[in-house]
N, C-alpha and C positions, 0 to 999 in steps of 0.2 A: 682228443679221444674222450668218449665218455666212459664216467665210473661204472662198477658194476651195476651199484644202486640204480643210476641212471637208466642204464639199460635196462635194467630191470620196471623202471617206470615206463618207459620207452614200449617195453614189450608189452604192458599190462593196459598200455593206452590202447595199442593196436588193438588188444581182444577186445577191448570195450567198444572199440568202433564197431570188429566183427560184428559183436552180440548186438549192438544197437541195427543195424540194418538188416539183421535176421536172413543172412544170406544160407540157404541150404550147400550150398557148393561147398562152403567153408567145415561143412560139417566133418569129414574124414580129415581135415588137418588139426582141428580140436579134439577130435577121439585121439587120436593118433599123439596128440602134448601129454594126452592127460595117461595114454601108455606108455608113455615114454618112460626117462630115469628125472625129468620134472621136478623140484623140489623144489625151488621157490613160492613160498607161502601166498605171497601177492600175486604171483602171475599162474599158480594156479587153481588159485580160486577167481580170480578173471576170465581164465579159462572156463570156470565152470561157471559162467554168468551168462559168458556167451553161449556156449551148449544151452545150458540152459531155458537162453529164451527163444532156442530156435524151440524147443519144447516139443519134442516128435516123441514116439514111440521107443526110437534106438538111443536118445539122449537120454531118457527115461530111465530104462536100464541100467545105461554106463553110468548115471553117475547116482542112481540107488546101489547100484553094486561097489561102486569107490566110496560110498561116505557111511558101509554096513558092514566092509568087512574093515582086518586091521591093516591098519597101511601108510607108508612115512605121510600121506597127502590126502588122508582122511580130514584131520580139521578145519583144512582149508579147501575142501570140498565143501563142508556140514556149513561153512562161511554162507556160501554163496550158493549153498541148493536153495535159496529163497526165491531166486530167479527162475528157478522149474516153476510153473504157476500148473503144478499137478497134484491130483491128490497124495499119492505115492510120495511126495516130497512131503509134502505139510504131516505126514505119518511118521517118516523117519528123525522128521526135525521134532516134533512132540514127542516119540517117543528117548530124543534123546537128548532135550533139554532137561529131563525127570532122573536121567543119569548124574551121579558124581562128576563134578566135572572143577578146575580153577574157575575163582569169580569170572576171569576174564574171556575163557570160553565160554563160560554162561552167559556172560552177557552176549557175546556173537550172535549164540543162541538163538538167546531173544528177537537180535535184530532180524535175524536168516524168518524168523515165526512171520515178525511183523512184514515183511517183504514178501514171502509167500502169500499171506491171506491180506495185503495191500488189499484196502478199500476204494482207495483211487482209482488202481489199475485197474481191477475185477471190474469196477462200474463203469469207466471212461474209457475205456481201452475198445472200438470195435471187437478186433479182435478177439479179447479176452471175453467179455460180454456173451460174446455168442457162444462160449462153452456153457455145455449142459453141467457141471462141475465145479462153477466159483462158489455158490452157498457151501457145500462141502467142506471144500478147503478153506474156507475162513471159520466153520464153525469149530473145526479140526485144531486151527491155529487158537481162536478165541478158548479154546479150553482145555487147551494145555496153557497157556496163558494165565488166565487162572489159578491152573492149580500153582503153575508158579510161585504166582503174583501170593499167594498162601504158603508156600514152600521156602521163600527168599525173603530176605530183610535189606534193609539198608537202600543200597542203590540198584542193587538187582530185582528187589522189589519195586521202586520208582522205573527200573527201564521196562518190566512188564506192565505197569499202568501204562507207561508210554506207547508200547508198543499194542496193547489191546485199543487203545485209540484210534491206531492208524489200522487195524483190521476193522475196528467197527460193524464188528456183527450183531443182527437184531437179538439172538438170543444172551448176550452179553448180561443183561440185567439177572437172567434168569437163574445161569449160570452162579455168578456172586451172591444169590441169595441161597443158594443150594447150597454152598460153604458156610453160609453166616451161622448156622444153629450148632457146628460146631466149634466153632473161633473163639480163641481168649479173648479179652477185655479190650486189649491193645491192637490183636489184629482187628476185632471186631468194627473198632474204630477204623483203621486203615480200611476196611472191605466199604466202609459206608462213605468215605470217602473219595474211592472210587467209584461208587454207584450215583455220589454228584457230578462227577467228575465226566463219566459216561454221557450222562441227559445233557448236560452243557458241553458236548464233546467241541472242543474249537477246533478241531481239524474237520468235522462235519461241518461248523460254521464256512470256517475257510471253502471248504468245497464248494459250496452254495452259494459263493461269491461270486465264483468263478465261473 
């Protein structure tokens, strides 16, 4: 017999496969976890990776409306709304990264930012590409990003540098210079060292490998 944990990885693998094959059929038994009494942090924020990436109109909704109002399966919605590759998502994730939050949902945060405005997927993804909408949502991401990256010290500050990386949007440079005229001595430093960091982006390198 397996553990609960097990099962619970067990379950979480299933929805990953759902959302990776982007079956629409699947879509009313994914509405339908995420209404349920669901509480498992891991399996339903998987849950909401896969809604997610089917990325319709009615996923849209259901899980801006799960990750805005209050509710035991909010932050584990806010997880994995990075996978909505919609404006709508990149608004709700900005706007509440800039919330009080533990370092450790902050940093989710972040990652849910950098997953939504994903540089790779927007540009390499058919799919995604042909949305009239990807500039949008990574400039969305990129600056709230930002202001983070201004907002946080320590390593919350390092995982927004990280994560402005992996959105890589052209107005990035622009954006960190609009901050610099007000920065202390110390962030000042930090902001210019992300602005090297940007032009030698290695995950741009990497891409271009590829």
């Amino acid at each position: 017999d397996l553990t609960d944990s097990a099962w619970r990885g067990v379950r979480s693998g299933i929805l990953e496969a759902v959302g990776a094959i982007r079956d629409p059929r699947a879509a009313s038994v994914l509405h339908a976890a995420l209404d349920s009494d669901l509480r498992d942090y891991d399996v339903v924020r998987s849950t909401t990776e896969a809604l997610g990436k089917l990325g319709d109109d009615a996923a849209t909704e259901h899980l801006v409306r799960l990750a805005t109002e209050d509710g035991p399966t909010r932050l584990a919605v806010l997880d994995g709304l990075g996978y909505l590759k919609r404006v709508e998502a990149a608004r709700v994730l900005a706007d509440e990264v800039a919330q009080p939050h533990t370092r450790a949902t902050s940093k989710r945060l972040l990652r849910a930012l950098s997953d939504v405005g994903n540089s790779w997927a927007w540009t390499r993804s058919i799919r995604l590409s042909a949305l009239p909408y990807g500039d949008e949502v990574r400039e969305i991401a990129a600056r709230a990003l930002v202001e983070a990256f201004v907002r946080f010290d320590g390593d919350l500050r390092a995982s927004a540098s990280n994560a402005l990386m992996v959105v890589d949007h052209p107005g990035t440079p622009t954006l960190v210079t609009q901050v610099m005229a007000l920065a202390s001595e110390e962030l000042l430093a930090d902001l210019e060292t992300l602005q090297a960091r940007y032009a030698d982006n290695p995950l741009r390198k990497d891409r271009r490998k590829k």
